[in-house]
C-alpha positions in Angstrom: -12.9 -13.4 -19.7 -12.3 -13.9 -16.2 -13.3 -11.8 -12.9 -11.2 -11.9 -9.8 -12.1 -10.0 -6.5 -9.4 -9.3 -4.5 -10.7 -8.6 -1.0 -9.8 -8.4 2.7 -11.0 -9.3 6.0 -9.4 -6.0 7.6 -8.1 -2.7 6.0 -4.6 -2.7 5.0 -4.0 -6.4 4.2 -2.3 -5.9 1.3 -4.7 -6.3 -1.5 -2.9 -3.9 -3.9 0.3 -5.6 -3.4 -0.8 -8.6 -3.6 -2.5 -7.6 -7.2 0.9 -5.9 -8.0 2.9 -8.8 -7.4 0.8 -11.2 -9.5 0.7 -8.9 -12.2 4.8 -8.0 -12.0 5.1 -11.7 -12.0 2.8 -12.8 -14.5 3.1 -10.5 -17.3 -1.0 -11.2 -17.7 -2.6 -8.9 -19.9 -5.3 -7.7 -17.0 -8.0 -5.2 -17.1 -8.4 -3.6 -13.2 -11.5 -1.7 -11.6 -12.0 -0.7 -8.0 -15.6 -0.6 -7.3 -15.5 1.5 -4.2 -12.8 3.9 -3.9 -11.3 4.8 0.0 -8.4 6.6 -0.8 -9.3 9.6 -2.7 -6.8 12.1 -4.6 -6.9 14.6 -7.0 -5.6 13.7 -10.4 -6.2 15.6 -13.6 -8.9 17.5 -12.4 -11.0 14.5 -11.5 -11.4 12.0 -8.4 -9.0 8.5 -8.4 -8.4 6.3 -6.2 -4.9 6.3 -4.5 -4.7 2.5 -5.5 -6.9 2.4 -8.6 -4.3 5.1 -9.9 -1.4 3.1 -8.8 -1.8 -0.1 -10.8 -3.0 2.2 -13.9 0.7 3.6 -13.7 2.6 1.0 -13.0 1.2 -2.0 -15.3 0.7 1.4 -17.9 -3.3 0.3 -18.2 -5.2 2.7 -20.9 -7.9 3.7 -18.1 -10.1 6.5 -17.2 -11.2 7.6 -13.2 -14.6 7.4 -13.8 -14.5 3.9 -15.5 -12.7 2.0 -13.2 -14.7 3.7 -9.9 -18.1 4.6 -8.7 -17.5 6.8 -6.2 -15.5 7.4 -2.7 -19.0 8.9 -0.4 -21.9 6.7 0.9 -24.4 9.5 0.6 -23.7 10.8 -2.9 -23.3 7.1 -4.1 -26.7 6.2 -2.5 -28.6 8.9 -3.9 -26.9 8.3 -7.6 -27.6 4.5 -7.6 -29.7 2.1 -6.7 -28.8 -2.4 -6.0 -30.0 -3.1 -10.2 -28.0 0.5 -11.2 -25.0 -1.3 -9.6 -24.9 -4.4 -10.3 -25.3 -3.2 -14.4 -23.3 -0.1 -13.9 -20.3 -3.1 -12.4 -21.0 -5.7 -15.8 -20.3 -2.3 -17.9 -17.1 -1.7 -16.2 -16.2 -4.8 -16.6 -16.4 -5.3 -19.8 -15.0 -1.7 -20.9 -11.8 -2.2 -19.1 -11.6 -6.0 -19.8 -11.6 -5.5 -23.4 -8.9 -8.0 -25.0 -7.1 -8.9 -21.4 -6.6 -12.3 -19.8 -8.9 -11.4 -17.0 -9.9 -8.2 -14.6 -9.1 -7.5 -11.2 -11.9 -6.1 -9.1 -10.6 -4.9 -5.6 -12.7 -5.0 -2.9 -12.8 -2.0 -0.3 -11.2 -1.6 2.8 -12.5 -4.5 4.4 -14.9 -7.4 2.9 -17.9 -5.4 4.6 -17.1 -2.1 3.5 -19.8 -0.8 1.4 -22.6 -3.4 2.5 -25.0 -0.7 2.7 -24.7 0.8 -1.3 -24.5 -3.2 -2.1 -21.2 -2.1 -3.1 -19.6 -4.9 -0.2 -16.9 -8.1 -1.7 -19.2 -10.6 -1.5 -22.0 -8.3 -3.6 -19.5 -7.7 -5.9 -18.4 -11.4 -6.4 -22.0 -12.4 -7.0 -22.9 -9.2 -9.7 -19.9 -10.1 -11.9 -20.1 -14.1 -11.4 -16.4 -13.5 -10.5 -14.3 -15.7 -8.3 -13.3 -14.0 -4.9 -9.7 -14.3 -3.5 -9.3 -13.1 0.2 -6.3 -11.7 1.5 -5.9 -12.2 5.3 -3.0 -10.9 7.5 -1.6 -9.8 10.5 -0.2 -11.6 13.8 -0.6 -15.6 14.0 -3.6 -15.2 15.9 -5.7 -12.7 13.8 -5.1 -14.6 10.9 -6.8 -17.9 12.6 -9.4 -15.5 13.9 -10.6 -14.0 10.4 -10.5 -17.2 9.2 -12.7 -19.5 11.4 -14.6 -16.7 10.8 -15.2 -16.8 7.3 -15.6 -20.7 7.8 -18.4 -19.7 10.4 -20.0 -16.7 9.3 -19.5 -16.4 5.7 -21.6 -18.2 3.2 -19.4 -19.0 0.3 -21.4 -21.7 -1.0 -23.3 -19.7 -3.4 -20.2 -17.9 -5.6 -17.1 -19.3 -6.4 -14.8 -19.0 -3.4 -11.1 -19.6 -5.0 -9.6 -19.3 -1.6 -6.8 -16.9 0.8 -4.0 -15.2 0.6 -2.1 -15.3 4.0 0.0 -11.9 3.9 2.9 -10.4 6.1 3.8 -13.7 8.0 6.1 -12.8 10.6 8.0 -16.2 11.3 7.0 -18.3 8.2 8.6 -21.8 9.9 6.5 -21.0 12.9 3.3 -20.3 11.4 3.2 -23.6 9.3 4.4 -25.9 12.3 1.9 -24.6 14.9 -1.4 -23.0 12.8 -1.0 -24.5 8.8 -2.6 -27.6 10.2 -5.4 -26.3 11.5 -6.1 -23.8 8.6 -6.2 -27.2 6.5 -8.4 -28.8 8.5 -11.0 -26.3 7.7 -11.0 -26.8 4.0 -10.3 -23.5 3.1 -8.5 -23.5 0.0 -4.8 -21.9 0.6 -3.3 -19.9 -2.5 -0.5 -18.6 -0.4 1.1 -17.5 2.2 3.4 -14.7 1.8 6.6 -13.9 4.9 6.4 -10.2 6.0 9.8 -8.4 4.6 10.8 -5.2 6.3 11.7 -3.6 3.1 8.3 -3.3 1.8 7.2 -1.2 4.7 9.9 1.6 4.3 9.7 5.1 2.9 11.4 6.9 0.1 12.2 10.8 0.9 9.7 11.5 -2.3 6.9 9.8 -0.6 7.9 11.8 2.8 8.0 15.0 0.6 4.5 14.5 -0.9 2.7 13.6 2.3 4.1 15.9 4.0 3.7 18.6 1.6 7.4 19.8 2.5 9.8 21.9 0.0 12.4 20.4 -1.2 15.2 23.0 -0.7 18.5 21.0 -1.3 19.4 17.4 -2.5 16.7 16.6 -5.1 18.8 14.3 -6.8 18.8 12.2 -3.8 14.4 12.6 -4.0 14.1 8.7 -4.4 16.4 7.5 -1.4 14.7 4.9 0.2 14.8 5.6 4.4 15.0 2.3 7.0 15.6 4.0 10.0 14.1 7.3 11.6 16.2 9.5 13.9 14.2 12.5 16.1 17.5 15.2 17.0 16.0 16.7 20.1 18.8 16.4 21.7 22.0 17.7 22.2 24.5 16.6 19.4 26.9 14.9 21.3 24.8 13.1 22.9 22.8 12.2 19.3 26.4 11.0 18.3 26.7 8.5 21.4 23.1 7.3 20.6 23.3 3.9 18.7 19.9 5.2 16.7 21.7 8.2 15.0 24.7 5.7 13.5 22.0 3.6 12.2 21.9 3.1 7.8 19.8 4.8 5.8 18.6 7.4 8.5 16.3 9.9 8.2 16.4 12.9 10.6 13.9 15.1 11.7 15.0 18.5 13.5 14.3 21.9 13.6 16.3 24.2 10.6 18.3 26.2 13.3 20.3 23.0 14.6 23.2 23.4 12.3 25.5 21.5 14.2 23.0 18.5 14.3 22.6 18.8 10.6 26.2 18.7 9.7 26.5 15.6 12.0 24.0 14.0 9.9 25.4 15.2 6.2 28.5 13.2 7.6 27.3 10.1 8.2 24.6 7.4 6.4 21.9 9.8 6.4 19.7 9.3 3.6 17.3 12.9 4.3 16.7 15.1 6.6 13.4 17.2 7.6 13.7 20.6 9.4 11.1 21.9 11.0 9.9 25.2 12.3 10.1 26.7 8.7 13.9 27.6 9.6 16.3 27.6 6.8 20.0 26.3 7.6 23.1 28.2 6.6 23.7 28.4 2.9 26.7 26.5 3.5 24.9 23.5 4.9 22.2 23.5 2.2 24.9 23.8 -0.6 26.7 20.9 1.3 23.4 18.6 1.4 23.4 19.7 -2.4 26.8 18.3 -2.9 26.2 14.8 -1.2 22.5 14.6 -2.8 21.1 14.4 0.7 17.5 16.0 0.4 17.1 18.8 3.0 12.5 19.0 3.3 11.5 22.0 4.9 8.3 21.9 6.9 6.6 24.7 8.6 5.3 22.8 11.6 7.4 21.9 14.6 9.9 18.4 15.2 7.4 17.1 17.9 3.7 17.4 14.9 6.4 16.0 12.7 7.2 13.3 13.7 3.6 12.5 15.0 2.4 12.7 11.3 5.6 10.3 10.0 4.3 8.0 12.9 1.2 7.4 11.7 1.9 7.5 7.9 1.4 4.1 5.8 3.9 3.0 3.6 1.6 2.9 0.7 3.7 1.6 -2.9 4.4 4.5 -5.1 4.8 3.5 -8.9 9.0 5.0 -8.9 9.8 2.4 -6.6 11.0 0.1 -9.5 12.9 -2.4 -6.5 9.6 -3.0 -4.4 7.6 -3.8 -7.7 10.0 -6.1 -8.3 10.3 -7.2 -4.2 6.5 -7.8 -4.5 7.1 -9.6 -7.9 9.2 -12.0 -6.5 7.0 -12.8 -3.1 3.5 -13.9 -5.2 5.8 -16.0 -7.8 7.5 -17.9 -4.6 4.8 -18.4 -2.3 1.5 -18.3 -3.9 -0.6 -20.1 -7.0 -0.9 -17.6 -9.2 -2.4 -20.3 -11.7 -4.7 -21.3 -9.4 -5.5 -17.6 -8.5 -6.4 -16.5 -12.1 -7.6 -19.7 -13.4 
């Protein structure tokens, strides 16, 4: 049975998509462990990790929390284990969850140096399991050569079996293999991919809105899983929201406070998609039996437009296992541009 890191030179590469797509577009029978959790929730009265708990959902994998992660804190995991606890504590996992599947997934942390100090780091991970390590690398043109003449410089792969990187959320595909493919080549790092950015992955559905948010869904929950491209703030006067090419935008989502009824009903009647009001103000019953009507999901949030839209700002579009058409998006991505024999072999 096979062992596959999947790490990162930065946070929020896209290692979980990356394992999503291969999976979606493999159909491998795969076992999946995350070592080091950084993204903690609360599921069934125990600790997961945000990702770890994805994948179990999606691909429908027979796992428990505590076998597939060691922990989210440095201190607590520091005082529980020592390098030898790890390293058998890792074989064990491995071979629970690995039990009859093609091969298991380990992901790495949020970067390939998170957890050096716990020995809980990619590269410590590679060499407990004798696994192969697959790095996913991404961002602009530039950070991508960065990261890797620095792995070529500073990383010493020669001592575990480097299968190679994943270049993720290319910008301008042409461009990047005209001016930089060449000289990624010419340091004989192995390429298993290289993956164009798509806007689609990185937009919201209103149920994903509604959880983070922690808002009440007062109207329009058959709408809950309406996916949002474009984001509209109504601070303004509604004519002059109507004039603004931002408001007639598809697939809008507006954010304003509960007591602009007239910028609400603007928004029920036209290609709005959800709408969050703020201030803990509830809108006429008429409106919210209207936005009931047209399955437009009315979230009501007690703080005000401007925190709102701060917190919406900053939020990640993280996968959520309903969204069947970005499984599917993600899917289709690996199975185009990358190896997957060459990544599982």
């Amino acid at each position: 049975m096979k062992t596959i890191v999947i790490a990162s030179t930065r946070e929020s590469a896209g290692k979980t998509s990356i394992i999503t797509g291969i999976l979606a577009a493999s159909g491998s029978r795969c076992g999946y462990i995350k070592p080091f959790g950084d993204r903690l929730i609360y599921r069934h009265k125990r600790n997961w990790d945000y990702d770890a708990s994805l994948i179990i959902d999606i691909f429908k994998l027979n796992e428990e929390a505590e076998n597939i992660t060691l922990g989210f804190d440095h201190s607590k995991l520091r005082y529980v284990y020592d390098e030898e606890n790890i390293k058998k504590t890792l074989k064990q996992m491995v071979t629970t969850v690995g039990s009859g599947k093609d091969f298991v997934f380990a992901e790495g942390g949020k970067d390939i140096f998170h957890g050096s100090s716990l020995h809980l780091d990619s590269l410590s991970v590679v060499e407990y399991l004798d696994a192969k390590l697959v790095l996913v690398v991404s961002g602009d043109n530039d950070t991508v050569l960065d990261d890797l003449h620095f792995v070529k410089r500073h990383i010493d792969c020669m001592g575990i079996n480097f299968g190679g990187v994943i270049i993720n959320k290319i910008q301008d595909l042409d461009e990047f293999e005209n001016v930089y493919l060449k000289e990624i080549k010419d340091m004989k790092i192995p390429i298993l991919g290289i993956i164009p950015s798509k806007i689609q992955l990185t937009h919201f559905t209103i149920n994903y809105l509604a959880e983070k948010l922690y808002a009440k869904v007062i109207a329009g929950d058959k709408g809950i899983n309406n996916v949002v491209k474009n984001i509209f703030v109504g601070a303004m006067s509604t004519d002059e929201s109507l004039r603004n090419p931002l408001f007639n935008k598809e697939h809008k989502f507006l954010i304003t406070s509960g007591d602009r009824s007239d910028m609400i009903l603007a928004a029920l009647d036209s290609d709005t998609r959800g709408i969050l009001l703020t201030n803990n103000i509830l809108p006429p019953s008429h409106i919210i039996a209207k936005a009931d009507d047209k399955k437009i999901p009315l979230l009501l949030l007690t703080m005000d437009t401007y925190e709102a839209t701060k917190q919406i700002d900053k939020m990640e579009a993280l996968l959520t296992s309903d969204n069947t058409e970005r499984i599917q998006m993600l899917g289709q991505l690996v199975a185009k541009y990358c190896k997957i024999e060459d990544i599982t072999r």
